[in-house]
SEFI-368286 format. One line per 8 residues: their letters; for each residue x negated, y negated, z negated of C-alpha. Coordinates in steps of 0.05 Angstrom, whole numbers, plus 5000, padded with zeros to 4 digits. Layout:
<rs>
A) X Y Z  ...
</rs>
This chain:
<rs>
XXXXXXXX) 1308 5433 2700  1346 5408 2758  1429 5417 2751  1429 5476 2795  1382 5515 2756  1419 5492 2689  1488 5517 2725  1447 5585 2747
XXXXXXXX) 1433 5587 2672  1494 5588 2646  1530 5634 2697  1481 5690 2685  1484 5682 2615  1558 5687 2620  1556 5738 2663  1526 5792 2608
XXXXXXXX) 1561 5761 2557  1629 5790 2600  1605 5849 2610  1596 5852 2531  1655 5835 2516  1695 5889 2569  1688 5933 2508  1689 5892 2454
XXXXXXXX) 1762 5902 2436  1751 5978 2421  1714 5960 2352  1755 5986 2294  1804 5935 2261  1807 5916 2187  1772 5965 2135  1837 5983 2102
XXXXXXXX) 1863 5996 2164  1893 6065 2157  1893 6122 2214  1965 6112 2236  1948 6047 2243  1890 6050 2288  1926 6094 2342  1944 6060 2402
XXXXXXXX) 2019 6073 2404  2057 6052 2465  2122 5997 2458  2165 5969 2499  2157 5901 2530  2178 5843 2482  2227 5801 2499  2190 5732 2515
XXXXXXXX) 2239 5682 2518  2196 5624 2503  2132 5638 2544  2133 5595 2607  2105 5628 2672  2044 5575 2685  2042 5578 2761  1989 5612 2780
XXXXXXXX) 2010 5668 2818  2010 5751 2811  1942 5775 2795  1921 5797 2872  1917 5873 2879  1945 5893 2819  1985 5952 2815  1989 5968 2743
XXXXXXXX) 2047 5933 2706  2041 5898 2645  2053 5936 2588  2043 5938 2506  2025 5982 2450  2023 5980 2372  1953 5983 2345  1923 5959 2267
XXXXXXXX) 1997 5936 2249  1990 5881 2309  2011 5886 2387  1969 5890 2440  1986 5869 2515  1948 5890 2582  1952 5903 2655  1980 5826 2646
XXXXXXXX) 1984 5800 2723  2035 5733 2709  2001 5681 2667  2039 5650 2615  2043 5597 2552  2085 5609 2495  2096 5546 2452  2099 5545 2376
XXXXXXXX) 2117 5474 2360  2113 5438 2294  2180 5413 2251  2178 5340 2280  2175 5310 2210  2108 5349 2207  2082 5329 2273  2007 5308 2281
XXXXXXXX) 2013 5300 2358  1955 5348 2360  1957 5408 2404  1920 5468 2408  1914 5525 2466  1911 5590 2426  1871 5656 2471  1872 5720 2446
XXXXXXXX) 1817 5766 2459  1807 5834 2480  1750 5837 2522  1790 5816 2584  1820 5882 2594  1875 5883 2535  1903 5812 2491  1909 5815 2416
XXXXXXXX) 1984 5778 2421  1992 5772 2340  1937 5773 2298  1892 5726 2359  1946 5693 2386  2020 5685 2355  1996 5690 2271  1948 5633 2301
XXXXXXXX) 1993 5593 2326  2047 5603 2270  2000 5577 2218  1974 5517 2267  2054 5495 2268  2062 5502 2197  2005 5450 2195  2032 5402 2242
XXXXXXXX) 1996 5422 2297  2025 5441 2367  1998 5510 2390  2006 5548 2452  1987 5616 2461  1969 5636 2532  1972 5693 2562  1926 5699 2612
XXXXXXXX) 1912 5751 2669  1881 5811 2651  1836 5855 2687  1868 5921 2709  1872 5990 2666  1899 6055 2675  1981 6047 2676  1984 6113 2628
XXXXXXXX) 1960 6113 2564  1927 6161 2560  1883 6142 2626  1877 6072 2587  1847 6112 2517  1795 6148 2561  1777 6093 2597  1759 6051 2544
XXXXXXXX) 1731 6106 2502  1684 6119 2559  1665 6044 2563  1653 6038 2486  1599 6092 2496  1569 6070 2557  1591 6118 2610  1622 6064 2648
XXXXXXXX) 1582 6001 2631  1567 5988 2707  1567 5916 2729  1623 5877 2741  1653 5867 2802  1630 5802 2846  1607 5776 2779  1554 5732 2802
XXXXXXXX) 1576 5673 2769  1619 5658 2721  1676 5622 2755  1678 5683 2802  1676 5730 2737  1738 5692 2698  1765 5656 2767  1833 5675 2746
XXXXXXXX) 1832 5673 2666  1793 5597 2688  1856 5580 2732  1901 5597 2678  1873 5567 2616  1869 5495 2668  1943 5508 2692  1954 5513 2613
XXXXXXXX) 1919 5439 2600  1962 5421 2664  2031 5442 2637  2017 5417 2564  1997 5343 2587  2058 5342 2633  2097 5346 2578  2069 5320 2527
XXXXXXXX) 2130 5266 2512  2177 5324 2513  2137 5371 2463  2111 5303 2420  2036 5318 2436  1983 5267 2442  1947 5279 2521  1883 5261 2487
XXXXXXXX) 1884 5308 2430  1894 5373 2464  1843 5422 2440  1830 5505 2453  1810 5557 2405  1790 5623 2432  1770 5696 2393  1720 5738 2421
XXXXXXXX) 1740 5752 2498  1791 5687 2491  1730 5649 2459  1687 5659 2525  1749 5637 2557  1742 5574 2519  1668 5560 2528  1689 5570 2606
XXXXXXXX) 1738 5530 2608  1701 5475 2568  1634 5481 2616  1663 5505 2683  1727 5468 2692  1734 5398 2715  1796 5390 2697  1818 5422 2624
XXXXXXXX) 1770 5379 2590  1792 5399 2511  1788 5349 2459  1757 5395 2423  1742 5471 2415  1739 5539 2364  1696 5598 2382  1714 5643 2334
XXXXXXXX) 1673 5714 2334  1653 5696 2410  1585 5700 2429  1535 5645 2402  1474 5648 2446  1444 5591 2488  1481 5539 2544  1476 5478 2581
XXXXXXXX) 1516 5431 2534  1535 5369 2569  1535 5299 2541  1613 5294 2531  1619 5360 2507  1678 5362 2456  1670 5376 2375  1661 5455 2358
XXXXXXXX) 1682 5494 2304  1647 5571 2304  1652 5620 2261  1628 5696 2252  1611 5742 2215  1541 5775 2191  1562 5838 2209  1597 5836 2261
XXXXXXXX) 1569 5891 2312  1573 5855 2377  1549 5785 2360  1530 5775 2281  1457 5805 2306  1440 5759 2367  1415 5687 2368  1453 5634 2348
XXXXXXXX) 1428 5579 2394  1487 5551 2421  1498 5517 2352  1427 5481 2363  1448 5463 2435  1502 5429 2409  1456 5384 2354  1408 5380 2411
XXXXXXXX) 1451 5346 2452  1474 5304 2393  1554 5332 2393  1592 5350 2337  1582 5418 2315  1610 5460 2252  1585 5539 2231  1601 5594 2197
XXXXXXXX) 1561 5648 2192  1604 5688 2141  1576 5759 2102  1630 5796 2116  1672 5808 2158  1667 5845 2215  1687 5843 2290  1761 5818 2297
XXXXXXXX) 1776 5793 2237  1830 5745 2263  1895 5727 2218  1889 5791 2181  1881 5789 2105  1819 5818 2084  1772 5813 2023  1720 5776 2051
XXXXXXXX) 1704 5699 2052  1714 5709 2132  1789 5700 2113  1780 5629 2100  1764 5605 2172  1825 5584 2188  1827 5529 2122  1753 5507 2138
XXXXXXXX) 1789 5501 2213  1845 5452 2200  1802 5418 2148  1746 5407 2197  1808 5389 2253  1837 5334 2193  1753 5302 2187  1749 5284 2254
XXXXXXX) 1816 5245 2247  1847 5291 2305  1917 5309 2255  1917 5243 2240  1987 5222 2269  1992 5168 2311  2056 5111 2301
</rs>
């Protein structure tokens, strides 16, 4: 297979695994979730005095401004149209020199901010390990919340599964979620004397939507190159692996409705082309499991994660 037909490959692959996951956020959250809970209620817009604007520019054409709600205990952005990166940084005495670029998912359309993204990166710092959430451009919803409930409910059942739009490829499909997680590897090595991070030990871990992101940002970009990678709950089906493709950690769950019942090939790409590869394929669990405590092995990710992180050496610190 010639290099354009292995690229062609992996962009229409990609391309219906997007389209998947424009819905994928809907899924209920954790079983014990109660009904409160799992309304979408609307909040204000946090106060983000740490997250750094990353450059890239307004999201062209938007008109919707970003906005939040409360949903599963946890808070949700969307409509975002400024990129940013929010650093959660280690107690120096505790310092690896590791660093890890933390993305939320929700399908591209919505971010889970706390149980994908800040819990993450709480727990990473706690471990000695540099994390940085981004929060990357979204595409647009309807400003109201309504309008947003409706049109997601609609997508869930497949009134409004049409095809994206100019998705062709992949880096057309995530061109500005691509541009952000890069400008993200960009700010982080810049200063990495500042924020005590090792340049060559700058990895990306990515849930659902965000994992996509990360196996895009791993295969597409040229200049992000991670150290090394999570897909957690993303999807696991074949793709051109190249030779210096960085050390994975997956993990999913059995039953998860979106992914647990497709093909698993990506983990035998990975063997195949002799790269470091971990999985779990956990019983329970479901779709978005995250940081939230549940009572099912799938809560123990995260330990097999930093283990798996500490036997490849990459928290080992350095002088």
């Amino acid at each position: 297979m010639t290099d354009a037909n292995k690229r062609y490959a992996f962009k229409s692959r990609f391309r219906c695994l997007t389209a998947i996951a424009a819905f994928a956020w809907f899924l209920p959250g954790p079983v014990q979730a109660q009904e409160d809970k799992d309304k979408m209620t609307p909040i204000a817009v946090p106060v983000q005095s740490d997250a750094i604007e990353l450059g890239t520019g307004p999201l062209p054409d938007a008109k919707a401004k970003e906005s939040w709600h409360r949903q599963y205990g946890s808070q949700f952005a969307r409509n975002v149209t400024v990129a940013t990166l929010t650093p959660f940084l280690p107690d120096p005495d505790k310092a690896s020199g590791a660093a890890i670029v933390v993305a939320p998912g929700g399908g591209f359309r919505t971010l889970s901010m706390d149980n994908e993204g800040y819990d993450v990166a709480r727990a990473l710092a706690a471990r000695g390990i540099a994390a940085f959430v981004i929060k990357y451009r979204l595409r647009q919803t309807p400003a109201d919340m309504a309008g947003f409930e409706k049109s997601m409910q609609e997508m869930f059942s497949g009134a409004a599964r049409a095809p994206l739009p100019a998705a062709n490829n992949a880096a057309i499909d995530l061109a500005p979620q691509l541009a952000d997680s890069t400008a993200a590897f960009r700010l982080i090595r810049s200063r990495a004397v500042q924020w005590h991070v090792d340049p060559d030990r700058i990895g990306m871990i990515g849930f659902s939507a965000g994992a996509m992101l990360t196996m895009a940002t791993t295969l597409s970009s040229k200049d992000a190159k991670p150290a090394f990678i999570g897909n957690i709950y993303g999807p696991l089906g074949s793709m051109t692996v190249p030779q210096d493709a960085p050390p994975m950690f997956a993990a999913i769950a059995a039953d998860d409705p979106l992914f647990g019942n497709r093909d698993f090939k990506l983990i035998d790409d990975w063997r195949a082309a002799k790269r470091p590869v971990e999985f779990h394929l956990y019983g329970r669990g479901g779709h978005g499991f995250g940081m939230y405590p549940k009572a099912t092995t799938s809560t123990g990710w995260f330990d097999a994660f930093v283990r798996w992180l500490d036997m490849h050496g990459i928290l080992k610190a350095v002088g």
